[in-house]
DOMAR-73728 format. One record per residue (C-alpha): x, y, z; residue number from 1. Coordinates in pm, whole numbers, plus 50000, padded with zeros to 5 digits. Layout:
<sites>
     px     py     pz  num
      X      Y      Z  NUM
...
</sites>
This chain:
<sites>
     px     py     pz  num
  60067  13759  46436    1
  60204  13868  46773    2
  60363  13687  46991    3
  60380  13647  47400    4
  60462  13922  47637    5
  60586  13699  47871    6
  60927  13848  47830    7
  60910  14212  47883    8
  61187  14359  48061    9
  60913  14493  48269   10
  60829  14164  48401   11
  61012  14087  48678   12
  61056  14040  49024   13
  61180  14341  49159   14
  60988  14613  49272   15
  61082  14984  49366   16
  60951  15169  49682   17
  60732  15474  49663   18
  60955  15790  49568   19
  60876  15994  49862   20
  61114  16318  49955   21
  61121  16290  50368   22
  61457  16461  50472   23
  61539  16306  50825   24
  61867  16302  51013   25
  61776  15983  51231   26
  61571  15690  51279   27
  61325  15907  51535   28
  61212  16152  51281   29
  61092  15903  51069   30
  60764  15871  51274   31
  60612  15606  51021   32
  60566  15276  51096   33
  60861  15049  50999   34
  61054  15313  50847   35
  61429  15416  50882   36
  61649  15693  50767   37
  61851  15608  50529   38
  62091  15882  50322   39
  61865  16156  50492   40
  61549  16025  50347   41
  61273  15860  50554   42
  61241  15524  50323   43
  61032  15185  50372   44
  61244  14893  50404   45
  61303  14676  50065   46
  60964  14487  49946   47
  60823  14789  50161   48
  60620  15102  50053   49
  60452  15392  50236   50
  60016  15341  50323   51
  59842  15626  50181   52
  59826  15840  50496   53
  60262  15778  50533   54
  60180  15662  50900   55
  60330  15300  50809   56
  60533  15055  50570   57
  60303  14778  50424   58
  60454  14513  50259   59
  60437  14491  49913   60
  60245  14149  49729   61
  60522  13909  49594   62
  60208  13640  49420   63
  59863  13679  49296   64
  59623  13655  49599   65
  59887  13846  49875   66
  59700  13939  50193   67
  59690  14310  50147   68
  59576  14658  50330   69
  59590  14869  50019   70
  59617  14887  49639   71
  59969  15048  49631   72
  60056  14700  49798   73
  59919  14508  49464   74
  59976  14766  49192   75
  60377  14713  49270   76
  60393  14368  49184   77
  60092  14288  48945   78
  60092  14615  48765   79
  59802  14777  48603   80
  59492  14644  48697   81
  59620  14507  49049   82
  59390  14576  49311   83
  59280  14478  49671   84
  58987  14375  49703   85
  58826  14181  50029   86
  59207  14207  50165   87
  59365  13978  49877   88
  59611  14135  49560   89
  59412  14047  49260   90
  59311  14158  48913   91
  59066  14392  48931   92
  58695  14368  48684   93
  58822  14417  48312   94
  59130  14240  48350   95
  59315  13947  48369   96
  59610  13711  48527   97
  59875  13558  48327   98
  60256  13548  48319   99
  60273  13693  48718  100
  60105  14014  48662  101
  59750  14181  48532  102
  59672  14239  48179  103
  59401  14478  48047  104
  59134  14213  47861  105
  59045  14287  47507  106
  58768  14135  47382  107
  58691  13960  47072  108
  58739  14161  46740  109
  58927  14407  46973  110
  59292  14572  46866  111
  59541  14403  47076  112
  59924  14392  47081  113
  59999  14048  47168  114
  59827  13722  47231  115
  59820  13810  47574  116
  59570  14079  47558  117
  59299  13822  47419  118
  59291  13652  47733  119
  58943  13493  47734  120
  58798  13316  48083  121
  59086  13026  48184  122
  59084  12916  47801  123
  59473  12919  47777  124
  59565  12918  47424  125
  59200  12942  47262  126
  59276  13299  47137  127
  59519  13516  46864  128
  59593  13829  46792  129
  59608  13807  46447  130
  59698  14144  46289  131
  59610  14365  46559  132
  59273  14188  46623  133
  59181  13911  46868  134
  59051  13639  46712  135
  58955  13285  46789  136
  59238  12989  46755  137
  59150  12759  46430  138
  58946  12496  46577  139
  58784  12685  46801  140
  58412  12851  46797  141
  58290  13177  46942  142
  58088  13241  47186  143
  57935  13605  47229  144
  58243  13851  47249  145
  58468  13719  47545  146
  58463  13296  47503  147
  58625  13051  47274  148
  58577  12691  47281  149
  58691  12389  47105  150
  58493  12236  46886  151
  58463  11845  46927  152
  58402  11569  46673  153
  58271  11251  46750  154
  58442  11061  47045  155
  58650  11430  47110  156
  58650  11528  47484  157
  58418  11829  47549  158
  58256  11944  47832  159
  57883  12094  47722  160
  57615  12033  47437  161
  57735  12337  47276  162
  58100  12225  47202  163
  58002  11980  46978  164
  57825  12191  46712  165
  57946  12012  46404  166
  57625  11830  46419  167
  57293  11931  46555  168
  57216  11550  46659  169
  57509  11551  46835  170
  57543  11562  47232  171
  57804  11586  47486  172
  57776  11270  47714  173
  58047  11146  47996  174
  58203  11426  47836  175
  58225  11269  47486  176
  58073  11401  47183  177
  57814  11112  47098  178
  57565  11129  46838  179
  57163  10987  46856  180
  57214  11054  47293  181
  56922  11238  47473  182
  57036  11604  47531  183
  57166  11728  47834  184
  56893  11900  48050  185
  57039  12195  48182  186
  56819  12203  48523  187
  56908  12292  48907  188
  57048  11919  48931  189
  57378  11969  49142  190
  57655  11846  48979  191
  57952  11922  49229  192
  57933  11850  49596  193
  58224  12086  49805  194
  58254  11974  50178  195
  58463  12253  50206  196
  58336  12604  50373  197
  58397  12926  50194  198
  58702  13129  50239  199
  58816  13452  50132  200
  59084  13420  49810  201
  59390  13569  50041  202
  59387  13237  50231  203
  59258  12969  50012  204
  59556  13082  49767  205
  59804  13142  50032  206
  60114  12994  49924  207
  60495  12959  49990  208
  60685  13262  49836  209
  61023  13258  50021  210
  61267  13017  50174  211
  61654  13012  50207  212
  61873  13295  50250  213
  62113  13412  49943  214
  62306  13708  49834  215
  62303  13616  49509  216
  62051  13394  49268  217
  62273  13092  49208  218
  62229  13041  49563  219
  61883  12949  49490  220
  61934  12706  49213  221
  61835  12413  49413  222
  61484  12526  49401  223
  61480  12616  49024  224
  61310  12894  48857  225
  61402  13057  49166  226
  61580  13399  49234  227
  61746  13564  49526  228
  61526  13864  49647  229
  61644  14204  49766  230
  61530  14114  50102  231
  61792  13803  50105  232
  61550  13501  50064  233
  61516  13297  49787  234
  61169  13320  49587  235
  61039  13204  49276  236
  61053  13389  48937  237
  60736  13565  48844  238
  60501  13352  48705  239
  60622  13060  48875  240
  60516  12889  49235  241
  60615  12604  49485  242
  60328  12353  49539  243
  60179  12269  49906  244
  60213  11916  49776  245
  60567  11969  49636  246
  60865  11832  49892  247
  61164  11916  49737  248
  60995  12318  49699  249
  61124  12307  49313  250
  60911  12642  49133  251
  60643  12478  48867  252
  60557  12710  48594  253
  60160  12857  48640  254
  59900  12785  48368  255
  59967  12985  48078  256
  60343  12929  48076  257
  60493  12833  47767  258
  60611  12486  47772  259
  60701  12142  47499  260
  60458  11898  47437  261
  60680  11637  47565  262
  60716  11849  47897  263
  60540  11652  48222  264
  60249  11772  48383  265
  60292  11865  48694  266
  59997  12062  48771  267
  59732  11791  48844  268
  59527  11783  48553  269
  59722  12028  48345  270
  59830  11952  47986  271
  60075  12141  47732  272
  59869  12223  47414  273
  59945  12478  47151  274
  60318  12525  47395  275
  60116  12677  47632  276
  60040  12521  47962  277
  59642  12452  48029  278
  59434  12218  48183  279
  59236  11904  48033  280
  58880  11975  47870  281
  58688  11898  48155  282
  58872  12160  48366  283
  58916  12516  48438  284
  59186  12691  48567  285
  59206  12861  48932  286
  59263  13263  48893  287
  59605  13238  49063  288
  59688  12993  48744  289
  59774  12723  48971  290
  59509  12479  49046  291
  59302  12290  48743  292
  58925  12289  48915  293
  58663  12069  48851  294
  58413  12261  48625  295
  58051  12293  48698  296
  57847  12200  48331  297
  57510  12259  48406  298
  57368  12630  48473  299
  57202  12668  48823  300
  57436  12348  48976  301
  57694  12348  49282  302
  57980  12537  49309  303
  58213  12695  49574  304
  58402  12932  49396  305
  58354  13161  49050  306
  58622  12967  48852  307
  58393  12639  48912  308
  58152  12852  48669  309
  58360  12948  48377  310
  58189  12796  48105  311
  57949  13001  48167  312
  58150  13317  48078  313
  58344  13549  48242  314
  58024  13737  48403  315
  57918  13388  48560  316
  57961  13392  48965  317
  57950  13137  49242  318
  57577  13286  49404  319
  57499  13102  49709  320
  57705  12792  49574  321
  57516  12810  49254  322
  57657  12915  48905  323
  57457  13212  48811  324
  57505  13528  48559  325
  57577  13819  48759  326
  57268  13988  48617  327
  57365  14367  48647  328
  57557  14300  48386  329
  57465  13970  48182  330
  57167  13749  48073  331
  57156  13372  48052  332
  57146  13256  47644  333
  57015  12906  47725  334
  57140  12809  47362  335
  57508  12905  47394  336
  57475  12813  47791  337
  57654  13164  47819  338
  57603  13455  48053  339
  57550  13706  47788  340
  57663  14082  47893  341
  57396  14315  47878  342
  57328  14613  47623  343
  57039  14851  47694  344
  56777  15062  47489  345
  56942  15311  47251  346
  57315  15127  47333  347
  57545  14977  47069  348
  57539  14618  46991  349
  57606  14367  46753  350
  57361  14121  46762  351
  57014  14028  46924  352
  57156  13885  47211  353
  57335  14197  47338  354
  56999  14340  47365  355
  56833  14283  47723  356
  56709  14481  48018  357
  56626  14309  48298  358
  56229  14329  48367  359
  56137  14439  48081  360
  55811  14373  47919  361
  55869  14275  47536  362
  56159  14192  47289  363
  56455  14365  47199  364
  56627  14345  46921  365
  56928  14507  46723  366
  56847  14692  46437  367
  57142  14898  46290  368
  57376  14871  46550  369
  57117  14996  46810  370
  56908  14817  47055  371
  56548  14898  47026  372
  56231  14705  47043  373
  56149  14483  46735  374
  55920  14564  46402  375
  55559  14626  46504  376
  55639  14711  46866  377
  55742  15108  47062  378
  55867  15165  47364  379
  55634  15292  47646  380
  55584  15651  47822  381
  55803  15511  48131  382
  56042  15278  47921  383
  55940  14930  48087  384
  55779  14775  47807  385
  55804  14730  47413  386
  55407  14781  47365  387
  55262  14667  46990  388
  55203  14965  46810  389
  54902  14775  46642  390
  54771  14574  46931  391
  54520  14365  46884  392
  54279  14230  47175  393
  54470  14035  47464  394
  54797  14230  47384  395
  54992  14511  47607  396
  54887  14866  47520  397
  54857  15198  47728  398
  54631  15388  47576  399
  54305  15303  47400  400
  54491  15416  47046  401
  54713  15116  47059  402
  54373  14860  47012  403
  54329  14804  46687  404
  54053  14576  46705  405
  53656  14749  46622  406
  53530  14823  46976  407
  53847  14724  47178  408
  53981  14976  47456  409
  54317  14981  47653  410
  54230  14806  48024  411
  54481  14803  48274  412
  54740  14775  47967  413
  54551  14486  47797  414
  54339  14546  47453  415
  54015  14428  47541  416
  53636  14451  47436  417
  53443  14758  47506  418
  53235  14692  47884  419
  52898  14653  47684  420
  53087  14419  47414  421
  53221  14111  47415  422
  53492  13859  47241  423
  53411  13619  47023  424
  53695  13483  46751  425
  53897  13774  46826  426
  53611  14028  46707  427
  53398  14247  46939  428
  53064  14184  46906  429
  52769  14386  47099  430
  52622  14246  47356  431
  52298  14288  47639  432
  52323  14670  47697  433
  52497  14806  47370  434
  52285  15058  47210  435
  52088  14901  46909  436
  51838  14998  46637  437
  51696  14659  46498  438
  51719  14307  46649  439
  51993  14198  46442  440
  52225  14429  46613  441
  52192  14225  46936  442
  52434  13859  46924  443
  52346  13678  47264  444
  52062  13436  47207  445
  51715  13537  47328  446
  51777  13918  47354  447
  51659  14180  47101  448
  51623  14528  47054  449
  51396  14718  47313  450
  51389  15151  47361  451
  51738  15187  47177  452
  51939  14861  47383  453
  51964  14548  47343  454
  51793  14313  47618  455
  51709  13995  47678  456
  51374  13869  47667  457
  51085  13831  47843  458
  51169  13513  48091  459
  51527  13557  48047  460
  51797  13753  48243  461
  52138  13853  48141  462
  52429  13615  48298  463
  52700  13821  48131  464
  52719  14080  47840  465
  52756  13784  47601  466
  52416  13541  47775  467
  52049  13523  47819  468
  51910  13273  48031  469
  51620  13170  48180  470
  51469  13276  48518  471
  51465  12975  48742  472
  51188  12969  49046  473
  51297  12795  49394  474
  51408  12503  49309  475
  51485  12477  48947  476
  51804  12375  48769  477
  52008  12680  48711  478
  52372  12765  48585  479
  52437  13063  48735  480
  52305  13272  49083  481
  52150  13546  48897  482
  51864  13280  48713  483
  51745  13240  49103  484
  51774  13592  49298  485
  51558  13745  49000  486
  51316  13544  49081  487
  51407  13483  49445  488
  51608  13740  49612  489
  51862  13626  49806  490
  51865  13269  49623  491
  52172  13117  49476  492
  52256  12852  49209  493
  52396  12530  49427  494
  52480  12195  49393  495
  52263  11988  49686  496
  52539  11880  49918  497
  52322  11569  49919  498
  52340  11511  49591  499
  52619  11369  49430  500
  52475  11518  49075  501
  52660  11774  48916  502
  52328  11937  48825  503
  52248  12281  48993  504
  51932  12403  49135  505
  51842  12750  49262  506
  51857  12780  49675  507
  51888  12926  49954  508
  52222  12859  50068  509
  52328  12745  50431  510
  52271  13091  50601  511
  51949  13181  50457  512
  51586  12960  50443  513
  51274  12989  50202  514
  50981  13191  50372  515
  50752  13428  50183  516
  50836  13367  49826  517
  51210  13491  49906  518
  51548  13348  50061  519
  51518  13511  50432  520
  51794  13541  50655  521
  51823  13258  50959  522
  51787  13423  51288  523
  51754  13179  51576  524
  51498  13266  51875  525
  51594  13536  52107  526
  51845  13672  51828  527
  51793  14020  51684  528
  51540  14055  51393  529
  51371  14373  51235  530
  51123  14117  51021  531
  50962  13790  51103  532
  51063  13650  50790  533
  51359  13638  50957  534
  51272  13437  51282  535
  51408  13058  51154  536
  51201  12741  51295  537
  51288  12382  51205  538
  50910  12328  51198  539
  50585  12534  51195  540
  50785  12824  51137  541
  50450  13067  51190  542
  50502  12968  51566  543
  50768  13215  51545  544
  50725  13614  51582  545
  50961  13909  51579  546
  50824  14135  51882  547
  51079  14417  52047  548
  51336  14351  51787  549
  51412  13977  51899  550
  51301  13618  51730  551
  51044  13503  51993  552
  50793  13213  52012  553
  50400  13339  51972  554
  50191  13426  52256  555
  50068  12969  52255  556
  50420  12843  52239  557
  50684  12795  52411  558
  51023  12788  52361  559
  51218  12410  52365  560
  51511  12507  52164  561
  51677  12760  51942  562
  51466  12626  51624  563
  51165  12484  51779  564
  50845  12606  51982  565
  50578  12389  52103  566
  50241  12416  52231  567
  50155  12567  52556  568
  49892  12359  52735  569
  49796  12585  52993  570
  49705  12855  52723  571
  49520  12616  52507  572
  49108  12706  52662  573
  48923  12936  52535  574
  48639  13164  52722  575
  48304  13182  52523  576
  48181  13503  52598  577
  47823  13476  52831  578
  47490  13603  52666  579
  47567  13956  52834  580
  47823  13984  52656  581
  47676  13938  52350  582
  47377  14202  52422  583
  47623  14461  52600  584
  47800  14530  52224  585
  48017  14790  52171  586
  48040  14995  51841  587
  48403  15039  51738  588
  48439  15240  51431  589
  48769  15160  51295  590
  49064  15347  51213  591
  49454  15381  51160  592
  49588  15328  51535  593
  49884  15491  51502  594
  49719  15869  51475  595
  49450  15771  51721  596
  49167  15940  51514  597
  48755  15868  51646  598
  48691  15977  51289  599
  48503  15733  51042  600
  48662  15653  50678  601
  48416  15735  50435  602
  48288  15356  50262  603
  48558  15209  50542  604
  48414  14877  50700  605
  48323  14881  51043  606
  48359  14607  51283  607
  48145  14492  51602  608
  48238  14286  51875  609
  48131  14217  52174  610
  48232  14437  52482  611
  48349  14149  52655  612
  48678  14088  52448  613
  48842  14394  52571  614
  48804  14264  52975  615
  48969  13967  52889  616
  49318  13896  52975  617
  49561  13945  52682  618
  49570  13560  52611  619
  49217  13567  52495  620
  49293  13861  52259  621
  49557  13746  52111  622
  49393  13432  52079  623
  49170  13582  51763  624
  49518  13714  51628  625
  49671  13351  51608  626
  49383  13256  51445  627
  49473  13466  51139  628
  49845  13489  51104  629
  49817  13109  50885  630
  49822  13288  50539  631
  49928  13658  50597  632
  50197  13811  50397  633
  50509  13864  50519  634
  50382  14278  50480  635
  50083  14209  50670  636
  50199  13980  50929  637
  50473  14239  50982  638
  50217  14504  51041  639
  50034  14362  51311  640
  50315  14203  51517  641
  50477  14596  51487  642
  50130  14735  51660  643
  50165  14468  51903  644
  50447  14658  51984  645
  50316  14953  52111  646
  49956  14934  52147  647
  49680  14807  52373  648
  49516  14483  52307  649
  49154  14577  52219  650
  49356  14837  51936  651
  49609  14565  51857  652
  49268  14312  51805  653
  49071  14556  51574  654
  49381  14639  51377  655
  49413  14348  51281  656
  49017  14246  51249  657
  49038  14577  51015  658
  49327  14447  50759  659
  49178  14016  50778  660
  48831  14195  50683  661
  49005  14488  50410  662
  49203  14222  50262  663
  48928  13945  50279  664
  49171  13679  50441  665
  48991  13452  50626  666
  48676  13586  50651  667
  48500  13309  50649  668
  48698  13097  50936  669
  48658  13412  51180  670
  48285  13465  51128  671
  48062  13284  51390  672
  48320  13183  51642  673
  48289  13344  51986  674
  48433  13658  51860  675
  48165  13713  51572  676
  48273  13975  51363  677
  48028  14148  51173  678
  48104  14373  50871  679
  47892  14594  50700  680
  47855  14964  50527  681
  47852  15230  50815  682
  47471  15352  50878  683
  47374  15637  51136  684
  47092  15488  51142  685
  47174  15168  51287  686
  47499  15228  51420  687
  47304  15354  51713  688
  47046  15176  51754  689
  47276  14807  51716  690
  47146  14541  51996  691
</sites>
């Protein structure tokens, strides 16, 4: 076993000035800062050394935490490893303080020379080097590669779950190990409140470094541990430091000190175990060695400074006054409540845990030393994922070779059933659409085979590749909107809003109204229409017409709102033709009005009325077109309200006497009124001689 370093004729408090050959012959040529010529060399005063550019003299650190400009500053005093970083002398990553000066870390299992090299995270004493190789103290458990801890028995201080691993039913509680105790939850519940703002390490670990003047170090006995520097003050030996609270400015040995286990604490919270000086269980050490912090236990809680997270391991950081793993370089093991340094694809390792990559999609694992994905599993084309190498449906894949599964493919990296198949008990069966020879082949209920694909039957209609249901008419219960629109178009599957059954029934929604056999579109009068289907009444809705591309009310109504047209009074008499009327007939062959030919259809009916109706006003003729609109198709209806449009009255009135009399509506309600229509086969011989 090795021992200490702690004595090393290296360690100690004097430091030498940067060798640097500047021949001078007075105080003016030495044009840096602070500097003086002394035995023809430009030279830096003592506890001075030259910046990097030589254009000044920058005091060098004399404690852990120095305000600083450069590294030369730190390096001097805390030897390899000593940095400055955010303006303070500390260690820098990798290594660690102890004894007054920087030590390269060696982790666990690691050669080392002395039991300083197996510094691990503030646990003073925790560690040996035991034949070349850091190890963990007896009575003390691993964690990972950089931590040990001590184990606990029952009623033994301890400061997390973890530390009291003798027994599984065993829990740490008011920081006793206590057995048949509910287990610490390790949530975002804040354990440590700090009033205290932030500041940067140079001044929060500012302390006193020099005081009287001496020529000699007996001169500075009074304040013990003390030495006289070369700059003629007293300071304290390396290692050692004078206490803000401390009156009498004696030097107190730093954490990690040897010391007697009847020695007194002086160090609030400090204790001497295994002659080494340390603090109690439930604290941590400050980095300068010279506090004993309050330690934060649960992951995600309060904290105001890194040391506060310690037990999390030496990659845990204070993150927006929460203890969290600095994740470029570690993981969070919720089991050994440990931030867990980080070993990529392909990279050594030595266990499972090593193996993470942040984002990654899968598990890795370490199989011979090597991190790789786990048994079953192959990294993808663009390494972001361990992918199953025999994925089955619902699992990642990238291409459709990765599906194992009869009929699966690879959808936006997920195995899933074929579009024309579905799942069913993690099988792909074929459903409405899949190409078929016999019945059997089809699974939904109520399809079958029909030309080569499977369909659903007659009555039925296809809710999803895996359903047939039936066809629901205006009105009937339904499940889903494609039961109605079949039948309906435009129709949906609702629940009545006043209703309070959960039953649905196919609709016509809120936008939309029933007209013609189909769900029509609600356009309110004077709004924009290309069909009269469209034009929405409250009531009577055949008072309504589309004419010029706008919802209007027919030629008897008029308009009281923007759903409702009444009767016009002053339209409501009609004009029975006098008995000259009757004998002065006209003969009007009829035809399409839209290519204005005089030429008869051959077997075409023929319609006569009396002269007469064409010298009445337009009221009168539109009077015999109201009279058949009760009953027209939405086609036909459409028809004659578009000839309306653009042709003259008398053509507009036979137009539509032609389609009432070649589609036999209402044949019987027109014939004998005032406007007789007569139809019958076209004869030269009587078409002329008609009285």
């Amino acid at each position: 076993m090795h021992g200490n370093s702690f004595n090393h004729p290296l360690e100690n408090n004097y430091v030498s000035t940067n060798n640097i050959k500047w021949s001078c012959k007075s105080d003016a040529e030495c044009t840096a800062n602070g500097s003086v010529c002394k035995e023809q060399q430009c030279q830096c005063l003592p506890d001075y050394v030259f910046n990097s550019d030589m254009t000044a003299c920058l005091r060098v650190a004399k404690a852990y935490g120095d305000k600083c400009e450069e590294t030369i500053q730190c390096s001097r005093y805390l030897f390899i490893g000593g940095q400055c970083i955010e303006n303070a002398c500390i260690c820098a990553p990798g290594f660690h303080y102890l004894h007054g000066r920087c030590y390269k870390t060696v982790e666990l299992a690691g050669k080392c020379k002395s039991n300083d090299d197996c510094y691990i995270n503030s646990e003073f004493g925790s560690t040996v080097c035991d034949n070349g190789i850091c190890k963990c103290r007896d009575g003390f458990y691993q964690r990972e590669y950089r931590s040990c801890r001590k184990k606990a028995n029952i009623d033994e201080e301890c400061l997390a779950d973890i530390d009291c691993k003798f027994n599984k039913d065993a829990y740490c509680v008011n920081f006793k190990c206590t057995l048949n105790q509910k287990k610490t939850s390790y949530n975002r519940t804040s354990q440590i409140s700090f009033n205290s703002r932030y500041r940067k390490f140079a001044d929060k670990y500012e302390t006193i470094t020099e005081w009287n003047n001496c020529t000699k170090d007996s001169d500075c006995k009074i304040h013990e541990n003390a030495i006289c520097d070369t700059s003629g003050k007293c300071i304290c030996k390396r290692a050692y430091f004078v206490p803000s609270t401390n009156a009498n400015k004696l030097c107190i040995p730093e954490l990690g000190q040897p010391c007697k286990n009847d020695d007194v604490p002086i160090i609030k919270n400090s204790i001497c175990k295994n002659d080494i000086w340390t603090c109690i269980n439930t604290k941590v050490a400050s980095k300068n060695n010279q506090e004993c912090l309050k330690a934060t236990r649960k992951y995600n809680s309060s904290c105001q400074y890194d040391e506060h997270c310690s037990i999390f391991g030496p990659d845990a950081i204070c993150k927006n006054k929460r203890c969290l793993c600095n994740n470029e370089r570690s993981h969070f093991v919720e089991e050994l409540q440990f931030c867990w340094s980080n070993r990529g694809i392909n990279e050594r390792c030595k266990a499972n845990e090593d193996c993470y990559v942040e984002g990654l999609n899968g598990t890795l694992v370490c199989t011979s030393n090597v991190c790789n994905c786990s048994e079953g599993t192959h990294l993808n084309s663009n390494g972001t994922a361990c992918i199953n190498s025999n994925a089955e449906l619902g699992m990642f894949c990238e291409f459709d070779e990765h599906c194992t599964t009869l009929h699966s493919v690879c959808t936006n990296n997920v195995c899933t059933c074929d579009k024309t198949y579905y799942e069913l008990k993690k099988k792909c069966y074929p459903g409405i659409n899949t190409k078929c020879t016999l019945d059997r082949h089809c699974q939904p209920t109520f399809s079958f085979c029909s030309s080569g694909v499977c369909t659903c039957k007659e009555g039925y209609v296809n809710a999803s590749t895996s359903t047939c249901l039936p066809k629901a008419k205006y009105g009937e219960e339904c499940s889903y909107d494609v039961q109605c629109n079949v039948v309906t178009p435009n129709a949906i599957c609702s629940r009545d809003s006043n209703n309070s059954s959960s039953i649905k029934s196919c609709g016509c929604g809120k936008d939309r109204y029933f007209r013609y056999s189909s769900c029509s579109i609600k356009k309110l009068l004077g709004e924009s229409c290309t069909s009269r289907s469209e034009c929405y009444l409250d009531f009577n809705q055949n008072r309504a017409i589309c004419m010029n591309g706008l919802c209007t009310c027919d030629w008897q109504y008029v308009r009281v709102s923007d759903t409702l047209c009444d009767n016009d009074l002053k339209r409501r008499s009609v004009v029975i033709p006098s008995k000259r009327c009757y004998r002065n007939v006209l003969k009007v062959v009829l035809t399409d009005p839209v290519d204005q030919s005089d030429t008869p259809r051959p077997n075409s009916m023929s319609l006569i009325v009396p002269r007469g109706a064409f010298n009445y006003s337009s009221t009168k003729c539109e009077s015999v077109l109201t009279l058949i609109d009760e009953g027209l198709t939405s086609e036909l209806a459409d028809r004659i309200d578009s000839h309306r449009d653009h042709l003259n009255f008398g053509q507009s009135f036979c137009f539509a006497m032609r389609l009432v009399i070649e589609t036999k509506f209402l044949r019987d309600r027109i014939a004998g009124g005032p406007f007789e229509v007569i139809a019958r086969k076209r004869s030269s011989n009587r078409d002329n001689n008609l009285v």
